[in-house]
N, C-alpha and C positions, 0 to 999 in steps of 0.2 A: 026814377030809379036811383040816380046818383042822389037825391036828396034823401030818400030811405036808408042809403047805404053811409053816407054823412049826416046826420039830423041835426048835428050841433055846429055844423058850417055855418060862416057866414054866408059866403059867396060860392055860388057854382055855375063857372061864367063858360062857356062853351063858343066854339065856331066850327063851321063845316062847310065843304066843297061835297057835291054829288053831282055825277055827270062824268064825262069826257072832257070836256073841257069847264072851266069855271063858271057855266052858265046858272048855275040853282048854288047860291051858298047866304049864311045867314049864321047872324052874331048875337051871342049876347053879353049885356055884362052885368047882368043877374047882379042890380043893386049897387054897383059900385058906378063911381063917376062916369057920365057917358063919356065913350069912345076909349077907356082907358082899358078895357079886359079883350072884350070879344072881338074889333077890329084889331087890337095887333097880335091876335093869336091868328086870326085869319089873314095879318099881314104873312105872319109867319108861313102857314100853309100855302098861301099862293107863290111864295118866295120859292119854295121846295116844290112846285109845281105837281101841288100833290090832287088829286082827284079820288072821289069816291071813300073821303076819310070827317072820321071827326075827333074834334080834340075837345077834352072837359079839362078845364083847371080848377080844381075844391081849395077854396081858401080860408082860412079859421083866422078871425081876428088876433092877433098877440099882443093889442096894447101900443104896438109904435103904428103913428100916421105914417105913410111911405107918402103923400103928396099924386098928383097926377102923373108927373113924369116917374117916379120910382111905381108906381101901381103899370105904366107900360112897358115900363122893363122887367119889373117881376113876371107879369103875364105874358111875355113875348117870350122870354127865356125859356121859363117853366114849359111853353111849348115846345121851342124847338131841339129845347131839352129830352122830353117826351120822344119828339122826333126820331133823335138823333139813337138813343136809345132801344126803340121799338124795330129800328132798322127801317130801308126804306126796299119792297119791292117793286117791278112790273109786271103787271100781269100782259100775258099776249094770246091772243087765240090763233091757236094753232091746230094743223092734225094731225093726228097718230097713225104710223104706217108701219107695219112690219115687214122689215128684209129678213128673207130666206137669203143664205150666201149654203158653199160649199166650207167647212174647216179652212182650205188653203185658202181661202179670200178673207181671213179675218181681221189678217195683220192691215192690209191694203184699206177694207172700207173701214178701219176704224181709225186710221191715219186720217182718210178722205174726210171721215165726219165729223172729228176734232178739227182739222183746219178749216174747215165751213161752220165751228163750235156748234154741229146740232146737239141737240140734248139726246139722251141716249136713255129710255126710258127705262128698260129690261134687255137684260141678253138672256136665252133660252140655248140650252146646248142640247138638240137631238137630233135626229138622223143629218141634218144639217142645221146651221147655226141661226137662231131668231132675232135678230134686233129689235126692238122698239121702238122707234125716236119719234120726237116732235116737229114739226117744222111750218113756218109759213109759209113756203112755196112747194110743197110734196112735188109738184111733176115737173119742175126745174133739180131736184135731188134724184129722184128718181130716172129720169133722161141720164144726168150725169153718169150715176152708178150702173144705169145697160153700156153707157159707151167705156167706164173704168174698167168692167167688169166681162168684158165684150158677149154684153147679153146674157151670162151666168147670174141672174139673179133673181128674184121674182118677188113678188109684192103684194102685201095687202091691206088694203084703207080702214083706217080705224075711225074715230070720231072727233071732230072739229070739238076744240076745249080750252079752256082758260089757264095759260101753266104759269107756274109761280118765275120770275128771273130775280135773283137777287141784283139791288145794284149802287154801288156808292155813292157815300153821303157828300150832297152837294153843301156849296157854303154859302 
């Protein structure tokens, strides 16, 4: 696909991690000197301890030789350049619960769930008040909120899901 999308490339030198952890990953450097493209773009990713990503660098000859070592700087950069740019998420699976509160309990569990920073999916305002949130321990948040709440609250399980966490760029 990237070679359809580039025809007049030289080089379209890629690396990737898939998995959890770096078990499955694989380089290439598509023509150019070995070990000079695709190993240090996939040094780069495993530096940033990135999983389940891939990185393509397209390069068009211009005429100056860069040498082996200027070809793994170019290529390491251009990655973690990439990187740095596309932002780095987590993903987490978690599940979705909605709290029922009374009105007078709004102020209280959305204090509580900001300093536990659950993510707070949706609020619903009807006959009483709906939260949404995410979380990896539902019945550890849930326990909490009967005893905050002394038993005023009620619950219902939503479905175990992959949520986006944004999170800064490592160096």
């Amino acid at each position: 696909m990237t070679k359809k999308a580039h025809p007049k490339a030289n080089h379209n030198c890629y690396a990737f991690i898939v998995g959890q952890a770096p078990e499955t990953h694989r380089s290439s450097d598509d023509g150019e000197p070995s070990g000079t493209a695709g190993i240090p773009m996939l040094d780069v990713l495993k530096g940033q301890k990135l999983t389940n990503t891939l990185a393509i660098v397209t390069r068009y000859f211009g005429g100056t030789k860069l040498g082996t070592g200027g070809l793994v700087r170019a290529y390491a950069h251009s990655t973690k350049s990439a990187v740095i740019k596309a932002g780095l998420i987590e993903k987490r699976l978690e599940s979705a619960v909605t709290i029922f509160i009374d009105y007078s309990n709004l102020n209280q569990t959305n204090y509580f769930l900001e300093a536990k920073q659950i993510n707070t999916l949706s609020t619903e305002f009807l006959q009483e008040v709906a939260l949404t949130i995410s979380t990896e321990h539902p019945e550890i948040i849930k326990a909490e909120l009967i005893e905050l709440l002394n038993g005023r609250v009620r619950f219902e399980d939503g479905l175990k899901t992959f949520y986006d966490y944004p999170i800064l760029q490592a160096d």
